[in-house]
C-alpha positions in Angstrom: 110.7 77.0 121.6 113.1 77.0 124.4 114.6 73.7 123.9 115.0 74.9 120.0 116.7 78.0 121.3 118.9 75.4 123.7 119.9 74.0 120.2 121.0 76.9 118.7 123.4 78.2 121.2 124.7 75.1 122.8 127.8 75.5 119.9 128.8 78.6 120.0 130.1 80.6 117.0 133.7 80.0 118.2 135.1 79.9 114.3 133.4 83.3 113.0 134.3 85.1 115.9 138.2 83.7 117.0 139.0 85.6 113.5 141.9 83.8 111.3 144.8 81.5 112.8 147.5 84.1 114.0 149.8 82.8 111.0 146.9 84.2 108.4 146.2 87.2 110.3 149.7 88.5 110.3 149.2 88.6 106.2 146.1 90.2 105.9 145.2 93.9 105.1 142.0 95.7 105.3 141.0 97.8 102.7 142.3 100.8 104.4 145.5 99.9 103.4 145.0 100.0 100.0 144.9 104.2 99.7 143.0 106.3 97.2 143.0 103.5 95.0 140.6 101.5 97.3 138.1 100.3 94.7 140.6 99.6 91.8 143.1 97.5 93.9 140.4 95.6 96.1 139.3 93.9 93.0 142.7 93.4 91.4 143.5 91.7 95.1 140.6 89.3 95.2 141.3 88.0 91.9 143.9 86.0 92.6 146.3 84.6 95.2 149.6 85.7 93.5 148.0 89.4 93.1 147.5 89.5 96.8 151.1 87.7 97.3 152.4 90.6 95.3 150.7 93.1 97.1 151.9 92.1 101.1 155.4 92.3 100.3 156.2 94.2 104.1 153.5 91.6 105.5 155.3 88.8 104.3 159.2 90.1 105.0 157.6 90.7 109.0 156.0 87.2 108.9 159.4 85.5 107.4 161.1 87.2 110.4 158.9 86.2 112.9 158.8 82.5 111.8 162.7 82.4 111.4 163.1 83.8 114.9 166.4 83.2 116.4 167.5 81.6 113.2 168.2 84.7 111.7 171.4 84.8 113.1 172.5 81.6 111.5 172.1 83.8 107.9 174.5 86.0 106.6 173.2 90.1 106.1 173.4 90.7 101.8 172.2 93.3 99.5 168.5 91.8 99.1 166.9 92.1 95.8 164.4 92.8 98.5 160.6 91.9 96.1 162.4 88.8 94.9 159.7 86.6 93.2 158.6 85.0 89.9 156.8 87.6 88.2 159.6 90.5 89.0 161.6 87.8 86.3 161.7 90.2 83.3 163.0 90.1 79.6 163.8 92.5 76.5 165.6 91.5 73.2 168.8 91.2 74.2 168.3 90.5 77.9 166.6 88.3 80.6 166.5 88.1 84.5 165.8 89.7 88.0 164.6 93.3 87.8 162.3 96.0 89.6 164.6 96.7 92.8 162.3 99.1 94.5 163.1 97.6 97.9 166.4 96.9 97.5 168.1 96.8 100.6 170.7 94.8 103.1 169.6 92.6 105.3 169.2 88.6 105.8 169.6 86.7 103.1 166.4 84.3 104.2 163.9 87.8 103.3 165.1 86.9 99.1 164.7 83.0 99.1 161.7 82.5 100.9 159.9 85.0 99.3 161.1 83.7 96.2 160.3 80.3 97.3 156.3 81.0 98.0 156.0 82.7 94.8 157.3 79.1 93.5 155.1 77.5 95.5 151.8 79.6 94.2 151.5 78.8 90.9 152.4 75.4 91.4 149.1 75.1 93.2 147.4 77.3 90.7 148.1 75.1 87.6 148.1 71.9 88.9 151.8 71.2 89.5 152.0 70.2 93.3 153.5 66.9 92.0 156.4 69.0 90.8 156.8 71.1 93.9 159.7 69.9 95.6 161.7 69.2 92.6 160.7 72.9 91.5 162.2 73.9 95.2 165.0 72.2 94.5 165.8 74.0 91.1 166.0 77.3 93.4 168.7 75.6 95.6 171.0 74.2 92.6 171.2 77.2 90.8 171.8 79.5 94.2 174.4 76.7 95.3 175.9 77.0 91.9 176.1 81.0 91.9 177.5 80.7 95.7 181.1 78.8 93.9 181.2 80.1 90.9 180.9 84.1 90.7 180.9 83.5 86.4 177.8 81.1 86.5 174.8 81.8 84.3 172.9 79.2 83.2 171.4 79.1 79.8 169.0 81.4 78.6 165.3 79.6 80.0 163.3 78.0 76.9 160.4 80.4 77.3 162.9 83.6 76.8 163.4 82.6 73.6 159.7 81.4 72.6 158.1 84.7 73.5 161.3 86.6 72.1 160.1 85.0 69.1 156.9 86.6 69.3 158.8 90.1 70.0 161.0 89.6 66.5 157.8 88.7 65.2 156.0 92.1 65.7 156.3 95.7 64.2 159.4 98.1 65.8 156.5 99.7 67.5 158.3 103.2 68.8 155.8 105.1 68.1 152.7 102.6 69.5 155.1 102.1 72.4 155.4 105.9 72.8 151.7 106.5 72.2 150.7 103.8 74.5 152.9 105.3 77.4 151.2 108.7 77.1 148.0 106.9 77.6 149.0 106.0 80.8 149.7 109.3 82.4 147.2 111.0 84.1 147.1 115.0 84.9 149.7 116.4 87.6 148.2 120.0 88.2 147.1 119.0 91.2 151.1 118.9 92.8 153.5 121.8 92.2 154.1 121.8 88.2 156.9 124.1 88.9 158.4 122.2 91.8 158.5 118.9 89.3 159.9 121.4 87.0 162.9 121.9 89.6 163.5 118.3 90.2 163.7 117.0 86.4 166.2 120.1 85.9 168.1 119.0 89.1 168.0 115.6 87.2 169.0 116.6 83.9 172.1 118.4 85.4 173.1 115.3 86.8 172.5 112.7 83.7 174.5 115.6 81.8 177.3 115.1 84.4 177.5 111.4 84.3 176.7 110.7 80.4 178.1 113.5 78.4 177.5 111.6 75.7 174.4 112.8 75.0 172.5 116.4 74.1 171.9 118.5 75.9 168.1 118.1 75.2 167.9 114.7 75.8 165.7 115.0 79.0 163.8 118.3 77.6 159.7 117.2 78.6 157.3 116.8 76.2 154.8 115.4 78.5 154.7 114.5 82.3 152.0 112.4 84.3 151.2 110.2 86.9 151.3 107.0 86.5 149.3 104.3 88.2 150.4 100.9 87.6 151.9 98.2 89.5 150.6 95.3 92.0 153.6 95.7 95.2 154.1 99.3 93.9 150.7 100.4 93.4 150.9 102.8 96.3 154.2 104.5 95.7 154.4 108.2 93.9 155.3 107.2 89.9 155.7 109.9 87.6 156.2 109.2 83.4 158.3 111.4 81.3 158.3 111.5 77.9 161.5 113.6 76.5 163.6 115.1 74.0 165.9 111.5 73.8 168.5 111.3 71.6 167.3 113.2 68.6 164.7 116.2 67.9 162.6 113.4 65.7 159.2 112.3 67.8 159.7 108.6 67.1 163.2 107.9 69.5 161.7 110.3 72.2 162.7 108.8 75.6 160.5 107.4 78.3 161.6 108.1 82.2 159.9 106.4 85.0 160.7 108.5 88.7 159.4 106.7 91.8 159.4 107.6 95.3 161.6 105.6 97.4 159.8 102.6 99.4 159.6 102.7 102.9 160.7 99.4 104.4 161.7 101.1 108.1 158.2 98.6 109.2 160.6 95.8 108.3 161.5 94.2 111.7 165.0 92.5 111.1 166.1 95.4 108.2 168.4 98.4 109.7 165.7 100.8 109.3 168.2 103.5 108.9 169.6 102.3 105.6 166.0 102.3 104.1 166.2 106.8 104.1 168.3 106.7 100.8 167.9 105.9 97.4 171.2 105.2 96.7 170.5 101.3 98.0 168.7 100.8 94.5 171.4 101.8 92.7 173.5 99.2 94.7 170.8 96.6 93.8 171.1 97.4 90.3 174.8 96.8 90.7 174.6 93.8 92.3 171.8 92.0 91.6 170.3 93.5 88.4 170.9 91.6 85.1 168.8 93.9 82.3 170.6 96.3 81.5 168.6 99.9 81.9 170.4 102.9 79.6 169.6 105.4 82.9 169.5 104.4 86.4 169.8 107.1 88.9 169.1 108.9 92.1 166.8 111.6 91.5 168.6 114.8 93.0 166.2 116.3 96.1 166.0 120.1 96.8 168.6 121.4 99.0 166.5 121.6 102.1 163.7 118.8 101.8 160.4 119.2 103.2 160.0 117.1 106.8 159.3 113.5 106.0 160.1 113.8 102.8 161.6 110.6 100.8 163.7 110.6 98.1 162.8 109.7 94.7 165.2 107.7 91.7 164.4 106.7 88.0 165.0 104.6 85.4 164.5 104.4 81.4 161.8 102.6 79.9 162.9 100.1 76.9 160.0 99.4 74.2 161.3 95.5 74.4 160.7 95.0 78.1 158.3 92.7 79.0 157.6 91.0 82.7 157.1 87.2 82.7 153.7 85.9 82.9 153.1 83.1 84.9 150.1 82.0 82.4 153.1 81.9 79.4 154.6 78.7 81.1 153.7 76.0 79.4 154.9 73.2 81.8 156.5 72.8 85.2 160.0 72.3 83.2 159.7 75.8 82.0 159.2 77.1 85.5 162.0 75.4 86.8 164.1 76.9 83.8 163.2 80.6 85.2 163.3 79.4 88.9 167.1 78.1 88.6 167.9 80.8 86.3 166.2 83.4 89.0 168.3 81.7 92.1 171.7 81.9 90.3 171.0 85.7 89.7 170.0 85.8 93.4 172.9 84.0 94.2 175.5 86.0 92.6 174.3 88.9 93.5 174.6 87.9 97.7 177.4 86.1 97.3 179.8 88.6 95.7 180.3 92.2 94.6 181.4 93.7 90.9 184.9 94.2 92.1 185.7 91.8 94.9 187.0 87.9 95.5 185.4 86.8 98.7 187.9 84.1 98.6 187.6 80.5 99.5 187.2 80.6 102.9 184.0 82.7 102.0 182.9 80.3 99.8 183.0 77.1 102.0 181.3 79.8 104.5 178.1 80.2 102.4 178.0 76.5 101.5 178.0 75.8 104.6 174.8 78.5 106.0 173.0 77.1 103.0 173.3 73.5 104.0 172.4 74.6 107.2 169.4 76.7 107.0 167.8 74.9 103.2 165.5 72.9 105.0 164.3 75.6 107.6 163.4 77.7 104.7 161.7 75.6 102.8 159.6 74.8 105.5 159.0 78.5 106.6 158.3 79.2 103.0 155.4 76.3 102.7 153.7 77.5 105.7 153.9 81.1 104.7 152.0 80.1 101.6 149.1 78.3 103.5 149.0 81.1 106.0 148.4 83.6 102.9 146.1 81.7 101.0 143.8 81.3 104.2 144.3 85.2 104.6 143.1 85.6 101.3 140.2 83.8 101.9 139.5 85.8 104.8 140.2 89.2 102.5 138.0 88.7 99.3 134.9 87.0 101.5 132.3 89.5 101.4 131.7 91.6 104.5 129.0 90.2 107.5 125.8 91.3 107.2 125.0 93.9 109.7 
């Protein structure tokens, strides 16, 4: 008996209790994190890698500073897209690119690429593609170097835009489906100030009326208002839906709002914490960076005195087209490359220069020059970021020690 007992502890259990490598440990969330939606979300999470990758947008921007260190000051500061990866690529009818800039905000230009680059790197592993990796990471860089000289460049629309805009031109109008399936989503308010809602969308409605005269005066008149709960990196955040007025009186061209409650990214190390307070950074995102066109985009107007701690909140319009890419619509490697070159020259154009001004040449030869630089050191950081999270999924969706 003793020398059996000798046998079982002469290794000890150095691997269940040293916990994950640091790397993986600095991406993983408990389910505390995940709020009042605990059960809902766990099981989204452990579904998938990319669902998690979604999810740890913070974790991931703290890890990319970390790993990049003192390189950091070897990148210029932008205006960050801020979520930038694959599945925030986006299309409608008559449009197609970047969009959801919840956590739009300035700061090093490395937060956008290699958090672009890992969700590159994801599904390559998923379907089978790691042959095509590099060349896929490569894409990225030629269409951000391209953006970076040419302010006007804009590659052709990706093959897949136009395959599953087929499939759009193929269906019914929808409105009213679209409308009717948008009311399914909201779920009951009464248990937050109706009346102080109330307040806010009148505040709001002031303000559209200001800015677009154009259109009635009942055009944000509610017919309906809910939460809404949807989302992967936003599932946390405050959403409410509004179903209005819209341009007519007639039920089928009511309008759809979505308000949201602005991000907190102050838990971002190498972001100015300060500039994360106001909403008005999306709007500069949208600006900047954003390609599909949105017919309202705008700051949701706060009371005059805000409560302590309170954030502010902005909105945008819902179009019945809009549809986010799906990373199980691609049917090869080539048609990922198509969104991830199309993606980078967005990216790029959108760091690189601003709706009114000429940077110059001197700028130019500048950001060639930090890109050469610095390509390699983020494509590295990017890589290992992606084998830290898998293993931190792995740690995440194993099911807890038995007491």
């Amino acid at each position: 008996a003793l020398a059996g007992l000798a046998a079982c502890t002469a290794t000890p259990p150095a691997e269940k209790t040293a916990g994950p490598p640091p790397g993986a440990a600095r991406l993983l969330i408990d389910e505390s994190d995940l709020g009042p939606q605990a059960q809902t979300l766990l099981e989204h999470l452990k579904s998938d890698p990319y669902v998690y990758f979604r999810f740890i947008n913070r974790h991931w921007a703290r890890a990319t500073c970390t790993a990049l260190g003192s390189d950091l000051a070897a990148l210029p500061d932008v205006h960050l897209h801020g979520d930038a990866h694959v599945s925030q690529y986006a299309y409608t009818l008559t449009d197609h690119g970047m969009d959801d800039l919840d956590d739009s905000i300035s700061g090093p230009v490395a937060l956008d690429i290699v958090r672009f680059l890992g969700s590159v790197d994801l599904p390559a592993r998923a379907r089978g593609w790691t042959d095509q990796r590099e060349s896929l990471l490569d894409e990225f860089f030629r269409g951000y170097r391209a953006a970076l000289v040419d302010r006007d460049y804009e590659p052709p629309v990706p093959s897949c835009v136009w395959r599953m805009r087929d499939r759009l031109m193929g269906q019914p109008s929808g409105d009213v489906e679209f409308l009717a399936w948008a009311e399914s989503l909201m779920e009951p308010v009464q248990e937050v100030d109706d009346e102080g809602i109330e307040r806010g969308r009148r505040r709001l409605a002031e303000l559209i009326a200001s800015q677009r005269p154009e259109l009635p005066s009942f055009f944000l008149e509610p017919k309906r208002i809910g939460w809404l709960r949807m989302g992967v990196g936003s599932a946390l955040t405050p959403k409410l839906l509004l179903r209005c007025e819209g341009h007519t009186r007639a039920a089928e061209d009511d309008f759809l709002l979505e308000a949201r409650e602005l991000s907190d990214l102050r838990e971002v190390s190498c972001v100015d914490a300060s500039q994360s307070e106001g909403a008005a950074r999306i709007l500069e995102g949208y600006g900047r960076i954003g390609r599909i066109s949105h017919e309202i985009v705008v700051v949701v107007p706060g009371p005059p005195e805000p409560a302590p701690g309170a954030r502010e909140w902005w909105a945008r319009s819902w179009e019945p087209s809009y549809r986010e890419l799906r990373l199980d619509a691609l049917a090869s490697p080539g048609e990922l490359a198509e969104i991830v070159h199309d993606a980078a020259a967005q990216l790029g154009t959108g760091h690189a220069w601003t709706p009114e001004d000429d940077p110059g040449e001197a700028q130019r030869a500048r950001n060639l020059e930090w890109l050469e630089g610095m390509e390699p050191r983020m494509r590295t950081v990017a890589l290992q970021l992606t084998e830290d999270l898998l293993e931190a999924w792995e740690v995440f969706r194993a099911p807890p020690p038995a007491p």
